[in-house]
C-alpha positions in Angstrom: 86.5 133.1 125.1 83.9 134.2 123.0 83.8 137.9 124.2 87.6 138.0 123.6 87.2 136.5 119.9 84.6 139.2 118.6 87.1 141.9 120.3 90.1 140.4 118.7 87.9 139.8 115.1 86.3 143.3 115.6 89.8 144.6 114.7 90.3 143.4 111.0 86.3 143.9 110.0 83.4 145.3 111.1 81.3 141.9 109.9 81.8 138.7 111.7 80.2 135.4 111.4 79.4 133.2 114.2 78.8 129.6 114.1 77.8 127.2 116.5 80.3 124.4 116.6 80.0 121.1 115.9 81.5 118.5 118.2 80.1 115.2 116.9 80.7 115.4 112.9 82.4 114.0 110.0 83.6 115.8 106.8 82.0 114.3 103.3 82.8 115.5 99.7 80.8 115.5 96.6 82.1 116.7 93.0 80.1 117.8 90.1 80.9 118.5 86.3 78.3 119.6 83.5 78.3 117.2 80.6 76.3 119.6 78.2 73.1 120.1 79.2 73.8 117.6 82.5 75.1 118.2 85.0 77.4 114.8 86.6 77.3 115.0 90.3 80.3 112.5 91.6 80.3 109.7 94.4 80.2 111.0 98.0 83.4 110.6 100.2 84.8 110.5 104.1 88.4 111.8 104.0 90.1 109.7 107.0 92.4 111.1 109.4 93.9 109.7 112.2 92.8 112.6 114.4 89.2 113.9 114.6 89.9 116.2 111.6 91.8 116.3 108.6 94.5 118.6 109.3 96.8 121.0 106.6 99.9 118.7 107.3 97.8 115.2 106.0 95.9 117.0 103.4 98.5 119.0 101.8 102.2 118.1 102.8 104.4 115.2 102.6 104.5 114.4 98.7 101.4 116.6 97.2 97.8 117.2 97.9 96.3 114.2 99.8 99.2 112.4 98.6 98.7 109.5 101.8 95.0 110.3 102.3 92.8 107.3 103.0 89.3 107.8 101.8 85.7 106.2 102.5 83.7 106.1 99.0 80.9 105.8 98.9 80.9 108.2 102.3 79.7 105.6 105.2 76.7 107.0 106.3 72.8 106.5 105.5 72.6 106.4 102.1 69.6 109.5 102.9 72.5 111.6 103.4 74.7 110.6 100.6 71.3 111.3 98.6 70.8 114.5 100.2 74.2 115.6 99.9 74.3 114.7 96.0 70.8 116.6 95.7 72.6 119.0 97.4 75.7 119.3 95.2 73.5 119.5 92.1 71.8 122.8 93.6 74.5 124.7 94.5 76.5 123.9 91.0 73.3 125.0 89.3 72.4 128.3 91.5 75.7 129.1 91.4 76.0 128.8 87.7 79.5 126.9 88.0 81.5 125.3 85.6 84.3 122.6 85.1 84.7 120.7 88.1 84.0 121.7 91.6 84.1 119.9 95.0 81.8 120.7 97.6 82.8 120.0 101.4 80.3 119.3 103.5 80.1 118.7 107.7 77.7 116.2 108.7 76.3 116.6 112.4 75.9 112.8 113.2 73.5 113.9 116.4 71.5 116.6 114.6 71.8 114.3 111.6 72.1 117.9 109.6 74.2 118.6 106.7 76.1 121.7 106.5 78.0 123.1 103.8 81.0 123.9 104.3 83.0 125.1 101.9 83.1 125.1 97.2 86.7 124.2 95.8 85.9 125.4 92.5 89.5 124.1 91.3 89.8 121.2 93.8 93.2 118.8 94.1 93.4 116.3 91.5 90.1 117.5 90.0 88.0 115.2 92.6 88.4 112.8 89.8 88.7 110.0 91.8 85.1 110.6 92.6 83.8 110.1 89.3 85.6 106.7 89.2 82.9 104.9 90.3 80.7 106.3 87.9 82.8 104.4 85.3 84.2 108.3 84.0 88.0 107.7 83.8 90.7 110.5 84.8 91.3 111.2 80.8 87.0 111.2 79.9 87.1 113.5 82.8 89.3 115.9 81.1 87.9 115.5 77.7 84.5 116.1 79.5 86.1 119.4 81.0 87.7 120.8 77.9 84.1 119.7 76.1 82.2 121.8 78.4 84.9 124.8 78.4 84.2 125.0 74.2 80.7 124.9 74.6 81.1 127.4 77.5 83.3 129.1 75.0 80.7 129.5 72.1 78.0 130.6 74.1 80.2 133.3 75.3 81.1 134.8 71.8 77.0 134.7 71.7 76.7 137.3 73.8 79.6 139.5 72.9 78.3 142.3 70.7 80.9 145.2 68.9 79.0 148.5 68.6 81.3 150.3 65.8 81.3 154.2 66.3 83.5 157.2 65.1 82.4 159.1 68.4 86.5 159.4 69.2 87.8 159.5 65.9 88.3 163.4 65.9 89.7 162.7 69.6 93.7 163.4 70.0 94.4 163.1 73.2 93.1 166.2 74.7 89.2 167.8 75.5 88.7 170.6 72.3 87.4 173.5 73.4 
């Protein structure tokens, strides 16, 4: 089956990843936010599914994004790996130099006990701001937080922006002089 994949992936790009998969694992999300200078990482959580994995019908049909999704917060594992996973959260919004809210999805081998990431929703449903809830930040502080951080964001921007005035194509009229 494997020989057959890379042939049938070979077809639509000349690089292809290949992961070992994981059989014994659960999904766990963690959001984060920068509040000025700090950055806010969220409570952990277990999306449950009534099959081994959350599937596109339960997460995005039937009424809206997650609209009848049952969730685990805190995530029910050790609370090492809801650490880790925070630690790990805070990284990857730092390194990555992200901003406003982002949700990162992790897999968590329960046999290797190893975290993988596996994918940043940089614009995730609902803003993940039922995350934050437990942190006592409310839906509305969440925005104000967000549009907060998007003026500061803002300001530091025009910083940088510099206008170098010239008359280099004043004489210009549309065509090359010769």
């Amino acid at each position: 089956e494997l020989f057959h994949a890379l042939d049938v992936a070979v077809c639509f790009d000349s690089q292809i990843v290949v992961e070992r998969a994981l059989v014994n694992f659960v999904e766990i999300n963690c959001a984060a936010i920068l509040n000025g200078e700090k950055i806010i990482v969220s409570e952990t959580e277990c999306p449950v599914s009534w099959n081994s994995f959350l599937t596109y019908e339960e997460k995005y049909m039937g009424g809206g994004k997650m609209s009848g999704a049952v969730r685990s917060i805190p995530a029910p594992v050790d609370e090492s790996i809801n650490l880790e996973i925070k630690e790990m959260t805070k990284k990857i919004y730092q390194q990555l130099g992200l901003s406003g809210v982002a949700r990162m999805d992790y897999l968590y081998d329960e046999g290797a006990n190893k975290v993988y990431l596996n994918e940043i929703n940089t614009i995730p449903g609902s803003l993940s701001f039922y995350l934050f809830e437990p942190l006592g930040i409310s839906y509305e502080k969440l925005l104000d937080i967000m549009i907060d951080s998007a003026v500061v964001h803002f300001e530091k921007k025009k910083q940088n922006s510099f206008e170098f005035k010239s008359s280099v194509l004043s004489n210009f009229a549309g065509g090359i002089k010769k």
